[in-house]
N, CA, C and O atoms as a CHARMM CRD file, in Angstrom:
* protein
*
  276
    1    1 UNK  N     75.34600  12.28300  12.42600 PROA 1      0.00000
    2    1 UNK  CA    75.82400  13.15000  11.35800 PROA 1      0.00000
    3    1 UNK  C     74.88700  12.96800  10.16200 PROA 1      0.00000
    4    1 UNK  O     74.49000  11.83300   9.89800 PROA 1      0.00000
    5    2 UNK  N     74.56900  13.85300   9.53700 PROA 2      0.00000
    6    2 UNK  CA    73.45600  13.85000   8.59700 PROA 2      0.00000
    7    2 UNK  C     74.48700  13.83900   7.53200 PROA 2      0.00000
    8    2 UNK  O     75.70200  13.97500   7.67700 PROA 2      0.00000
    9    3 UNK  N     73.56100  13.58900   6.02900 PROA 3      0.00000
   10    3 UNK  CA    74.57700  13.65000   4.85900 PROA 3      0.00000
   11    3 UNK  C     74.89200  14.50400   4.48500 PROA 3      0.00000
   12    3 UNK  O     75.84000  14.21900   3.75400 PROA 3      0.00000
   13    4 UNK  N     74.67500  15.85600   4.47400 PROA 4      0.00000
   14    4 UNK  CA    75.43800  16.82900   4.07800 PROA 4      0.00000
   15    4 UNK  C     76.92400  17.14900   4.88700 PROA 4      0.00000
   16    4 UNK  O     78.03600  17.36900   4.41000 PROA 4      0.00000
   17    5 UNK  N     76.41600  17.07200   6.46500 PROA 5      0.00000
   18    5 UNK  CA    77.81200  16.82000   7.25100 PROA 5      0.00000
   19    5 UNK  C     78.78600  16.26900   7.21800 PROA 5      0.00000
   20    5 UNK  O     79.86800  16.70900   7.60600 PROA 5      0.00000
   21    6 UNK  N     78.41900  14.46600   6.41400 PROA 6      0.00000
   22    6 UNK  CA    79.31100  13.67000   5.92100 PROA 6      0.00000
   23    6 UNK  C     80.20300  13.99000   4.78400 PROA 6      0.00000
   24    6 UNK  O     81.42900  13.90300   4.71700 PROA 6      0.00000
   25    7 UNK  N     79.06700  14.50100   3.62600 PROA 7      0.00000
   26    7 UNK  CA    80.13500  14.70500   2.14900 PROA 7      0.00000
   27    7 UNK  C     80.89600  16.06400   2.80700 PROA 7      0.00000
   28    7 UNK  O     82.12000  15.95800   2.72300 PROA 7      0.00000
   29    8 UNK  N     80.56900  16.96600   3.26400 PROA 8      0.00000
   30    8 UNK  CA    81.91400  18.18200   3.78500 PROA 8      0.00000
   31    8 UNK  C     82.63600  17.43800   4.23800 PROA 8      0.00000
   32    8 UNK  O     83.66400  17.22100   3.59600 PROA 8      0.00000
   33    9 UNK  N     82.40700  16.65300   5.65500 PROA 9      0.00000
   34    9 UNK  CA    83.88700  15.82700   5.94900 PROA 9      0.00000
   35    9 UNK  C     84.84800  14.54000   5.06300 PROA 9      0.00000
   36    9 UNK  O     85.91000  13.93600   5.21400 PROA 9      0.00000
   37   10 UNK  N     84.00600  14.58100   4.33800 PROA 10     0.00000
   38   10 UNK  CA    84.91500  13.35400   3.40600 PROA 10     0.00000
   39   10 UNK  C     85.33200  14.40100   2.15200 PROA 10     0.00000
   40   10 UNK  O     86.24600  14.23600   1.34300 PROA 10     0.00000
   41   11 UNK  N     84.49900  15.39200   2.22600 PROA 11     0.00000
   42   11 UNK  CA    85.28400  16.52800   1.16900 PROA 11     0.00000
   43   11 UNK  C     86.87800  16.56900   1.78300 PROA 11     0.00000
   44   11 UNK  O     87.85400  16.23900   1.10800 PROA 11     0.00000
   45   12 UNK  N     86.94200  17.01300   3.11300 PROA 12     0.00000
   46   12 UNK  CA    88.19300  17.74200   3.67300 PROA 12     0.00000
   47   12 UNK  C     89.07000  16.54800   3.65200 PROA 12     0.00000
   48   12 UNK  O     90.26900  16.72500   3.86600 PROA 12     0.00000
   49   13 UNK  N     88.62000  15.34300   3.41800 PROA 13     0.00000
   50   13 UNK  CA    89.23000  14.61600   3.51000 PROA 13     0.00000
   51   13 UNK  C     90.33800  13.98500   2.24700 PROA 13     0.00000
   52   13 UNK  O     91.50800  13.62200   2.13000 PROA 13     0.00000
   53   14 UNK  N     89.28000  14.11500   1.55800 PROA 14     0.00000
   54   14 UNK  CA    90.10800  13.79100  -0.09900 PROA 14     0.00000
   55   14 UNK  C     90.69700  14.99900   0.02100 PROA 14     0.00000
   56   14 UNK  O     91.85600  14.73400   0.34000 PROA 14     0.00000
   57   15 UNK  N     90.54500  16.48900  -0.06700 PROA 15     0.00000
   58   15 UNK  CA    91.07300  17.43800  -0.32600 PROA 15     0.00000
   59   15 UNK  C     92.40600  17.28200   0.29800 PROA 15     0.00000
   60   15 UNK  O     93.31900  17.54500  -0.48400 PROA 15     0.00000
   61   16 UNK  N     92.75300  16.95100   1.41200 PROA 16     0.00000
   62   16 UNK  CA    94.06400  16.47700   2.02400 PROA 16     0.00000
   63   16 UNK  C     94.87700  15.45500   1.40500 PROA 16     0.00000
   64   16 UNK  O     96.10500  15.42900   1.48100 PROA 16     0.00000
   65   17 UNK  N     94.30800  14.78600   0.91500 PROA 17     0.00000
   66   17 UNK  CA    94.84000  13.41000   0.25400 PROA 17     0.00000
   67   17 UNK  C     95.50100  13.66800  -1.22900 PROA 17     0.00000
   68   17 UNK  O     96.52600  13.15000  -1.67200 PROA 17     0.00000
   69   18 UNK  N     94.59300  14.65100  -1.89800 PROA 18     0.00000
   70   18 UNK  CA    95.03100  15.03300  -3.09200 PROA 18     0.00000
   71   18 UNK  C     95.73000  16.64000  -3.43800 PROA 18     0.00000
   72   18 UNK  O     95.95300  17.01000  -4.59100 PROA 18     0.00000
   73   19 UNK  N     96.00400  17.45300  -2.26000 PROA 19     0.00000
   74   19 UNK  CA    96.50100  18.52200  -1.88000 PROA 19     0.00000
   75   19 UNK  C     97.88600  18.59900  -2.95000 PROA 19     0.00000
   76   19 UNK  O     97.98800  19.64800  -3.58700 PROA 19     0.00000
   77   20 UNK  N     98.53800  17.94500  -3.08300 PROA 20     0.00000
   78   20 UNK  CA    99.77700  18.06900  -3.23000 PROA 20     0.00000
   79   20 UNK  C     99.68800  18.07700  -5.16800 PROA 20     0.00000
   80   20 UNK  O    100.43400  18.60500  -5.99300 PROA 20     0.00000
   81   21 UNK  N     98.22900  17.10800  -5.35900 PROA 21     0.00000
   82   21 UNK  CA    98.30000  16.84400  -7.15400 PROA 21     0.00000
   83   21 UNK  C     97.60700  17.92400  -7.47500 PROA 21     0.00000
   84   21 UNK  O     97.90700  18.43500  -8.55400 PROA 21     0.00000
   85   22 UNK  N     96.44100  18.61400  -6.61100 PROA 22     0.00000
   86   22 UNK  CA    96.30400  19.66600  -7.12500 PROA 22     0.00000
   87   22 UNK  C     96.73000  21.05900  -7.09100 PROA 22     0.00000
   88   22 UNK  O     96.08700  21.92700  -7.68100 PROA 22     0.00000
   89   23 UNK  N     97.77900  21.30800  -6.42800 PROA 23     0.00000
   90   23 UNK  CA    98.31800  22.41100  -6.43600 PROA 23     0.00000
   91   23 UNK  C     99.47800  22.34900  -7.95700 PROA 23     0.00000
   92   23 UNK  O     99.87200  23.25800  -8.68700 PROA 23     0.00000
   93   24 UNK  N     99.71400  21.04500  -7.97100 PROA 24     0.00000
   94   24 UNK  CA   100.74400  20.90100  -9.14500 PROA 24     0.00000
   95   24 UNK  C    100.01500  21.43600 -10.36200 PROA 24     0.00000
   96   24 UNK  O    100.52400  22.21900 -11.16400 PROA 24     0.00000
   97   25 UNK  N     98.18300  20.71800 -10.47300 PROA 25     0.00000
   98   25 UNK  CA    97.77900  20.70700 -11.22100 PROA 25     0.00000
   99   25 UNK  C     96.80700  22.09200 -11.95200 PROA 25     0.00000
  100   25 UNK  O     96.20800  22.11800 -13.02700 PROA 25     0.00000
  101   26 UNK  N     96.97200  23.35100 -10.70100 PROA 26     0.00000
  102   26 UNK  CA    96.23900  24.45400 -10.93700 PROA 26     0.00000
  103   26 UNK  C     97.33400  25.20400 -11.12900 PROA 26     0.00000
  104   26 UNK  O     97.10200  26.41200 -11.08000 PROA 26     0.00000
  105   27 UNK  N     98.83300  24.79600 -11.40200 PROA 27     0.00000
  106   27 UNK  CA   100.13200  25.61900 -11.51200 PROA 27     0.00000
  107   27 UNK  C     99.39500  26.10200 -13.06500 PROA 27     0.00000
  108   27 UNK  O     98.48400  25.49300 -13.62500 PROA 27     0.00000
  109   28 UNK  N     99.98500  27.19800 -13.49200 PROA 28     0.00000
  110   28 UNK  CA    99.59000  27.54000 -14.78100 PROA 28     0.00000
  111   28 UNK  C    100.66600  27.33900 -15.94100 PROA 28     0.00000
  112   28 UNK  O    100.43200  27.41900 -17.14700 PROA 28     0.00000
  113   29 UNK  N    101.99400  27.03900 -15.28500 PROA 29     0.00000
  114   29 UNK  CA   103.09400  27.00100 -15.89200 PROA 29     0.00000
  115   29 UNK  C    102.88800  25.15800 -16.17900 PROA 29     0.00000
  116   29 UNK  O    103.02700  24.60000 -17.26700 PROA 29     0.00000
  117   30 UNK  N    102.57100  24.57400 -15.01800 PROA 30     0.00000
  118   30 UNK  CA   102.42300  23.26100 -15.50400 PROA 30     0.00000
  119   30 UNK  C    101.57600  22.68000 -16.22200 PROA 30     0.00000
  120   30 UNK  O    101.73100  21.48100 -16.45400 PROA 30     0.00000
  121   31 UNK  N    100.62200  23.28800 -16.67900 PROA 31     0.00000
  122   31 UNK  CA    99.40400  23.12900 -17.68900 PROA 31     0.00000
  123   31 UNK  C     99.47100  23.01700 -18.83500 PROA 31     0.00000
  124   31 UNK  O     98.94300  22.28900 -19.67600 PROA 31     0.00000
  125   32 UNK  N    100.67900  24.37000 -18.83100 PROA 32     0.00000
  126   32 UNK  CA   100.74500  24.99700 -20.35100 PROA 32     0.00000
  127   32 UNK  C    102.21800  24.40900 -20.88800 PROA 32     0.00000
  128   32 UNK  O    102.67900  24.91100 -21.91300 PROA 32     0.00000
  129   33 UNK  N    102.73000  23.67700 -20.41500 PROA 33     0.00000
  130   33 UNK  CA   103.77900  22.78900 -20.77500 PROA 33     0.00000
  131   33 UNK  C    103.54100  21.23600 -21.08400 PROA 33     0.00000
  132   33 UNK  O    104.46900  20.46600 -21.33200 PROA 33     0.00000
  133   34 UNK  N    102.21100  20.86800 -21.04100 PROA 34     0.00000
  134   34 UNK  CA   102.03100  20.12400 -21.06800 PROA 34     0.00000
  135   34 UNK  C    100.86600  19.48000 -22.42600 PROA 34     0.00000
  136   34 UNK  O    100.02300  20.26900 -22.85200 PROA 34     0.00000
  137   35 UNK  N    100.92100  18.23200 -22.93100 PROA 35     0.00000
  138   35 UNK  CA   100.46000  17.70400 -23.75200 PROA 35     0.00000
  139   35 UNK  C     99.32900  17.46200 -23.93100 PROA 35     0.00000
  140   35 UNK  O     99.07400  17.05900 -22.79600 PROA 35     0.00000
  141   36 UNK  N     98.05100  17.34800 -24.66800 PROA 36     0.00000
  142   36 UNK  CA    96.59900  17.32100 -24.23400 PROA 36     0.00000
  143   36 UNK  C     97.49100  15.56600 -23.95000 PROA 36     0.00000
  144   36 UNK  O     97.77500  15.39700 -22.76400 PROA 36     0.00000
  145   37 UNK  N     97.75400  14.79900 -24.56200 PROA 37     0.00000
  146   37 UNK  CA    98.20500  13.50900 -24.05600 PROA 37     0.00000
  147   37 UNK  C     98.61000  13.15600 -22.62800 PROA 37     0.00000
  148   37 UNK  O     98.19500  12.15900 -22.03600 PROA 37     0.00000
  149   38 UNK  N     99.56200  14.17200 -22.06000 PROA 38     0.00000
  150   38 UNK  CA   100.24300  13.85000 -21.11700 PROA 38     0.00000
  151   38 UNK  C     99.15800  14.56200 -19.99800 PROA 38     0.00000
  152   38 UNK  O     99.29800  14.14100 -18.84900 PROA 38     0.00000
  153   39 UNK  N     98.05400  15.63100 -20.21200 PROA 39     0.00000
  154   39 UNK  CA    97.43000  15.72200 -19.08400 PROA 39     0.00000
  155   39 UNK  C     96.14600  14.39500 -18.80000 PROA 39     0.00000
  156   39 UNK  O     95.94300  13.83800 -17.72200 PROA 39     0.00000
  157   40 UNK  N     95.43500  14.14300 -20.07400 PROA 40     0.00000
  158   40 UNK  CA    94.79800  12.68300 -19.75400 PROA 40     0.00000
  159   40 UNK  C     95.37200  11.52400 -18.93800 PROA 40     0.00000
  160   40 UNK  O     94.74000  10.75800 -18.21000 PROA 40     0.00000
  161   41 UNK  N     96.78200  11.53500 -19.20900 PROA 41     0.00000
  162   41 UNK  CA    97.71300  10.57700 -18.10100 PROA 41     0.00000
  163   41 UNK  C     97.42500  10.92100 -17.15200 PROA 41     0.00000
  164   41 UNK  O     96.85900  10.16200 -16.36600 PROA 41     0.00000
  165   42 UNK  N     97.74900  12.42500 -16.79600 PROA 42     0.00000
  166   42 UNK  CA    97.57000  12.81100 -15.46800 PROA 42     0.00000
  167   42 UNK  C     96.45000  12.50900 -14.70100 PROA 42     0.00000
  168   42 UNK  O     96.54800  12.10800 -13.54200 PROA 42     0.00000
  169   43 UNK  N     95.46100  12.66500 -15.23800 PROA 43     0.00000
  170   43 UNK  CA    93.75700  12.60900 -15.72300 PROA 43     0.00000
  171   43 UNK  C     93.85300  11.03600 -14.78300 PROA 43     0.00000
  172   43 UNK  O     93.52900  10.91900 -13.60100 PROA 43     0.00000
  173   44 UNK  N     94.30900  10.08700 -15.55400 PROA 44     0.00000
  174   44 UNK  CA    94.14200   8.62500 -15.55600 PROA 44     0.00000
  175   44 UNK  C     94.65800   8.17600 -14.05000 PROA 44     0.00000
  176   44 UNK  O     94.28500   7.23700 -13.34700 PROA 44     0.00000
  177   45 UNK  N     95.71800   9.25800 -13.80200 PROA 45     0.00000
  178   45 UNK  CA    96.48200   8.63600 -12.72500 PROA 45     0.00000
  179   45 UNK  C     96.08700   9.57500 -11.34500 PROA 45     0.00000
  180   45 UNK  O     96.82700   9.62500 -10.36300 PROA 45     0.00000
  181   46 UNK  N     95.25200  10.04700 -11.41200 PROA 46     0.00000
  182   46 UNK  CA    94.38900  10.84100 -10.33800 PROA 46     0.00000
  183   46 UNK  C     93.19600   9.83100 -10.41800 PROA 46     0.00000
  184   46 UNK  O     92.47000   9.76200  -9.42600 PROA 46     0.00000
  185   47 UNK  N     92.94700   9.11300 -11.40300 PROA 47     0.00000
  186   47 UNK  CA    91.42400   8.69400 -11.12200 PROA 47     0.00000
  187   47 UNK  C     92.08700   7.09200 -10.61700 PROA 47     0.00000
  188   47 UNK  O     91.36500   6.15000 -10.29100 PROA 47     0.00000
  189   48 UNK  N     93.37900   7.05500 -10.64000 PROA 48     0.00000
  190   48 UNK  CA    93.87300   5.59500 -10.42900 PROA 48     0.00000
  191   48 UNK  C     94.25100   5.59900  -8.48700 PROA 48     0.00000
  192   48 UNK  O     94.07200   4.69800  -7.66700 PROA 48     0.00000
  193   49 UNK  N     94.78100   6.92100  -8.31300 PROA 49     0.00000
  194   49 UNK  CA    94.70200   6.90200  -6.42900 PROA 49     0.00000
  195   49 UNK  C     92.87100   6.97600  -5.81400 PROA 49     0.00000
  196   49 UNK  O     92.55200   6.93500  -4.62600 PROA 49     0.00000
  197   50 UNK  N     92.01900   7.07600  -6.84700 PROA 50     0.00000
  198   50 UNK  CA    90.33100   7.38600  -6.48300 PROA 50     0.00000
  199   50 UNK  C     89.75800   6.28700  -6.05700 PROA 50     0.00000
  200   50 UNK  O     88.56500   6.28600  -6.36100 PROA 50     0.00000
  201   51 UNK  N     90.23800   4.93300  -5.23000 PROA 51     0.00000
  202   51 UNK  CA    89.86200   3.10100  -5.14900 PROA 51     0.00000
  203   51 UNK  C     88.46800   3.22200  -4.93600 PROA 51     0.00000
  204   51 UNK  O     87.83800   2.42200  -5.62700 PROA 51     0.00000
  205   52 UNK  N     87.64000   4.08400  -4.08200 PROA 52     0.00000
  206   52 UNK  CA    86.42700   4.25000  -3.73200 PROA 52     0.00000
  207   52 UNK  C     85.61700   5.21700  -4.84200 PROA 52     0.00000
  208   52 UNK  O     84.51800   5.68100  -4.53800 PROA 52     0.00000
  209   53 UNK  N     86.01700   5.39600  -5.69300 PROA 53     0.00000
  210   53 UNK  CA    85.32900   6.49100  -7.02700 PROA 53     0.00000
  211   53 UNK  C     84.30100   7.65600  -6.43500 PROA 53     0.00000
  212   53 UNK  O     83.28300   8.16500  -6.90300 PROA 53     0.00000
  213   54 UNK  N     84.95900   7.82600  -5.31300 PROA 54     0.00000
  214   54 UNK  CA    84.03700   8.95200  -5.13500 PROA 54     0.00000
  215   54 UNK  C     84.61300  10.19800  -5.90500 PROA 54     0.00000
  216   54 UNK  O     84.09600  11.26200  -5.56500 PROA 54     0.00000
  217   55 UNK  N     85.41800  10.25900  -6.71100 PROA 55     0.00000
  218   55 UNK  CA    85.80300  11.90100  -7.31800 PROA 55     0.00000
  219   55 UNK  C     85.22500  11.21700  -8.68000 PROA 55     0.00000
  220   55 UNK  O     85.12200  10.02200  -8.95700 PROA 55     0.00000
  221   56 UNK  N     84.88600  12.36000  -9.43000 PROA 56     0.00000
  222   56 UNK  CA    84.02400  12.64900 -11.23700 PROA 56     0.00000
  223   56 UNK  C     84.23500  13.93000 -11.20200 PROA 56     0.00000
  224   56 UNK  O     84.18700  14.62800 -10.18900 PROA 56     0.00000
  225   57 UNK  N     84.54000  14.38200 -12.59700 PROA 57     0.00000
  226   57 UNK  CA    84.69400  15.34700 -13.37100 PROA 57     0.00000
  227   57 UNK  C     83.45600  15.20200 -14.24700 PROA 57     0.00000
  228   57 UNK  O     83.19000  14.22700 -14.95000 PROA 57     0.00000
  229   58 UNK  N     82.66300  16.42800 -14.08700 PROA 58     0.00000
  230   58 UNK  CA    81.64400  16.86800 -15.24300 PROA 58     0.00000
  231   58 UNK  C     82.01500  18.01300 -15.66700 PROA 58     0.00000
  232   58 UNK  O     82.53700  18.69700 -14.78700 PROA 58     0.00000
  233   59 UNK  N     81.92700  18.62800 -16.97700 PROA 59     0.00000
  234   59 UNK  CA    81.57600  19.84600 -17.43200 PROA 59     0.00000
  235   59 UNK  C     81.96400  20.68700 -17.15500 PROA 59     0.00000
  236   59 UNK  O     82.81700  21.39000 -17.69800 PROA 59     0.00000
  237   60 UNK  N     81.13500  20.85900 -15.76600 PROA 60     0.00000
  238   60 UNK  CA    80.77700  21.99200 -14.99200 PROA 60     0.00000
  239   60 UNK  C     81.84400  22.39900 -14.03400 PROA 60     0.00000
  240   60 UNK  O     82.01900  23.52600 -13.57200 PROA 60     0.00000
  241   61 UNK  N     82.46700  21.41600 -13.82600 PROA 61     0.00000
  242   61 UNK  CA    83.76900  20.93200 -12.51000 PROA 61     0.00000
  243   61 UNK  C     83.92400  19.87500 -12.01200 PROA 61     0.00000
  244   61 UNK  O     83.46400  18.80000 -12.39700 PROA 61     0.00000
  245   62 UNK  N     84.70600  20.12400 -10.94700 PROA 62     0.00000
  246   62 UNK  CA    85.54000  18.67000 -10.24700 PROA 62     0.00000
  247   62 UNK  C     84.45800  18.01700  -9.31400 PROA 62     0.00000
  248   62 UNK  O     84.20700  19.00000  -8.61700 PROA 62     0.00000
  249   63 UNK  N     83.84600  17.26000  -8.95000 PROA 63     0.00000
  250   63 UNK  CA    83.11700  16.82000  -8.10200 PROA 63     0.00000
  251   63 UNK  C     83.67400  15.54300  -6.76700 PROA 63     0.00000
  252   63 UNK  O     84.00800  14.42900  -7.17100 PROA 63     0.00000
  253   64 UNK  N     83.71200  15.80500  -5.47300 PROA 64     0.00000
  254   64 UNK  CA    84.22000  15.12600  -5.03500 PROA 64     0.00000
  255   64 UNK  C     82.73400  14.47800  -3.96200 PROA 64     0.00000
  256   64 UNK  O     82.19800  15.23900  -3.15600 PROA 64     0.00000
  257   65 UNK  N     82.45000  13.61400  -4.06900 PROA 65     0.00000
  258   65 UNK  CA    80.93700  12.88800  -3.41700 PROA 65     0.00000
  259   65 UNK  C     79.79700  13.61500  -4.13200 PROA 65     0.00000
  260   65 UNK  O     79.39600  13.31000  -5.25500 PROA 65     0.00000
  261   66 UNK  N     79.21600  14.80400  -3.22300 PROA 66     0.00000
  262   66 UNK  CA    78.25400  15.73100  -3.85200 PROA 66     0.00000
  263   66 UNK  C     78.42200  17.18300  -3.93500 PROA 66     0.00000
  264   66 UNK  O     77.61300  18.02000  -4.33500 PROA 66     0.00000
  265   67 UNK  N     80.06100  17.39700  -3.32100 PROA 67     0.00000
  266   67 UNK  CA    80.04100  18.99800  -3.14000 PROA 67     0.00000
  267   67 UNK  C     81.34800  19.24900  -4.63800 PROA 67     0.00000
  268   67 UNK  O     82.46400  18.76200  -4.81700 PROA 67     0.00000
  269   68 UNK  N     80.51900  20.21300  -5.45100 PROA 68     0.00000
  270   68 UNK  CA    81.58300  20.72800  -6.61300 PROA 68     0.00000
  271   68 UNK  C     82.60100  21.90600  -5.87000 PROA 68     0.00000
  272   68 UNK  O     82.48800  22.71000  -4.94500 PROA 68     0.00000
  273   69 UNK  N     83.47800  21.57400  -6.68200 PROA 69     0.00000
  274   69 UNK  CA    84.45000  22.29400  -6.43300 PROA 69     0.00000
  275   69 UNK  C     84.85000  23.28900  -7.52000 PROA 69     0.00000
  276   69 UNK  O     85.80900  24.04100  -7.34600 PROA 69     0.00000
């Protein structure tokens, strides 16, 4: 398996793992009810299930290994 083959499959992989925080988290109703405070929590506690740090947020978007999302 070459590395591009790898980061897609470890893409699909986190994407499964975190399925459930980000559907909460692209709700638009749950966004906009919420605190710039209380989404950094959120923030904190997505990067706290991440043990291997492969997910970063730049700028630009969500990054999970090397493929943006």
């Amino acid at each position: 398996m070459d590395s591009k083959s790898c980061a897609y499959k470890l893409n699909d992989i986190f994407i499964s793992r975190f399925k459930l925080v980000l559907e909460i988290i692209n709700a638009n109703d749950f966004l906009t009810s919420k605190t710039e405070s209380e989404l950094f929590e959120l923030y904190n506690k997505m990067l706290d299930l991440d043990v291997h740090h492969y997910m970063t947020v730049t700028k630009c978007g969500f990054v999970i290994s090397e493929i943006h999302l």
